[in-house]
N, C-alpha and C positions, 0 to 999 in steps of 0.2 A: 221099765217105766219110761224109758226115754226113745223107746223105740216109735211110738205114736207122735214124737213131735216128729218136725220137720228139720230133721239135722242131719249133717252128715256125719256117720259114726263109722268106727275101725273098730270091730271087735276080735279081739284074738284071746285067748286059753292059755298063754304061759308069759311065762316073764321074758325069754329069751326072744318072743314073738313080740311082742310088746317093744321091747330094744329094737328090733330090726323095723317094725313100723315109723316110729321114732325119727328112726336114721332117716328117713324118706320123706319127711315135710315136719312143716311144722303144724301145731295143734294149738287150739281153746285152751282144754284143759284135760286134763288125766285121770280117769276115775279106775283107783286099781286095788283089786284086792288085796289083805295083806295075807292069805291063805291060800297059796298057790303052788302047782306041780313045778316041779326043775329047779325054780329057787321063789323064793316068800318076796312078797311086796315090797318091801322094804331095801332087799338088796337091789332089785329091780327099779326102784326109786333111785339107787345111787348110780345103778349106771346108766337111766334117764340121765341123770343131772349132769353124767360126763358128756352125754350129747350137747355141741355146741348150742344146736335152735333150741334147744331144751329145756337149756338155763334158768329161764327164768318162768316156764309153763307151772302154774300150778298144778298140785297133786290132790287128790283128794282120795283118802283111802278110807275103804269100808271092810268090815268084817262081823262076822256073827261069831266068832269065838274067841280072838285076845281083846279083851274089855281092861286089863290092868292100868295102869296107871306109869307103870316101865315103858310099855307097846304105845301109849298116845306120847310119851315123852319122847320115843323112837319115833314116831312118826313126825313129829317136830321137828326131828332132828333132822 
């Protein structure tokens, strides 16, 4: 959906990918699955947050399969 605007985007396929782009500038914002190969969204979210530029970059995380109410409270977290 976001490919049709006019942005400039970084797309990568794993959390560890994700960490290393990170490392390399800083970003808008984060749009990250929490259903992912190597490690889940969520842990990938924590070591975003130990990247210094990172700090304060929002997250926004989506998924089609943890709907619970534990997984939004995780993601809050």
């Amino acid at each position: 959906a976001l490919a049709g605007m006019d942005l400039d985007l970084i797309c990568v396929d794993s959390g560890p990918a994700a960490i290393e782009e990170v490392g390399r500038g800083e970003f808008a914002a984060i749009l990250l699955d929490v259903q992912m190969p190597e490690m889940d969204g969520f842990e990938t979210a924590r070591r975003i947050r130990a990247v210094h530029s990172a700090i304060s970059t929002p997250i926004i995380f989506v998924t089609a399969i943890h709907r619970g109410d534990e997984f939004v409270e995780q993601g809050y977290t």
